[in-house]
C-alpha positions as CSV (number, residue, x, y, z in Angstrom):
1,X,-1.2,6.7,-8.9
2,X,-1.6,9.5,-6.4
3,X,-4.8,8.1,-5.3
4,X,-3.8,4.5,-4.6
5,X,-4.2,4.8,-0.8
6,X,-7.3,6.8,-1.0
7,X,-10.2,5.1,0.8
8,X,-12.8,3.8,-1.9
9,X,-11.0,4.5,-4.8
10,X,-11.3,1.8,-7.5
11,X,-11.0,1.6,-11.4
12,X,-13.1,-1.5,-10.7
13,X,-16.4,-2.3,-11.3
14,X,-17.1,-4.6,-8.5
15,X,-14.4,-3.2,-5.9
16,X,-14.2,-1.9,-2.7
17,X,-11.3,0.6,-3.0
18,X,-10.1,-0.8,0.7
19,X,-7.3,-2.9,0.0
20,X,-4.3,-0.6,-0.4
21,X,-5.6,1.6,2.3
22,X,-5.9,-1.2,4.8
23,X,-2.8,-2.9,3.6
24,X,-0.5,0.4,4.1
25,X,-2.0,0.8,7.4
26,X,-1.2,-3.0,8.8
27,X,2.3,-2.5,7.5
28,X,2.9,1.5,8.8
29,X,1.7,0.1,12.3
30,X,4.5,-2.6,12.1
31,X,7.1,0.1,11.2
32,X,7.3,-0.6,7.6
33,X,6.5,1.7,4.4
34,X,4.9,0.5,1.0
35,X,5.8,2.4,-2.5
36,X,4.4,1.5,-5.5
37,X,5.6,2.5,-9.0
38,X,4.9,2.6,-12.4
39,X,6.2,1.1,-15.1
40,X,5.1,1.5,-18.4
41,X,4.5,-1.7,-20.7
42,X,5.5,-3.7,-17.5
43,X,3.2,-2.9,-14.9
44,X,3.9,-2.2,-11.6
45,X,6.6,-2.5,-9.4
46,X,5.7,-3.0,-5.4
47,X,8.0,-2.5,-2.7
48,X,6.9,-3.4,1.1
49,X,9.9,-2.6,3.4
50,X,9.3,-3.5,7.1
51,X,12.1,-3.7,9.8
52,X,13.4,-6.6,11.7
53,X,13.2,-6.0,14.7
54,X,10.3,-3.5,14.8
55,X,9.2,-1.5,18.4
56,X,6.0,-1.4,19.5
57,X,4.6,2.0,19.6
58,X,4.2,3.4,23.1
């Protein structure tokens, strides 16, 4: 799980490893954070928190 937001890390054959990267980086530029946890014999649990009335960066 540590590497989840690494650049091109993938445990697929055919992926890019550039989705969670990309994704956390949309949603840290709009103020929010992501968290993802594991949960054995359930999966995983995602949590994408961004704020409602959100400030753009100077």
């Amino acid at each position: 799980m540590d590497k989840l937001f690494e650049p091109f890390y993938t445990t697929k054959a055919n992926g890019t490893g550039l989705g969670l990267p990309i994704a956390k980086k949309i949603i840290e530029d709009h103020g929010g954070n992501i968290k993802i946890n594991n949960k054995p014999k359930q999966g995983a649990e995602v949590a994408i928190l961004l704020p409602v009335n959100h400030q753009d960066k100077p």
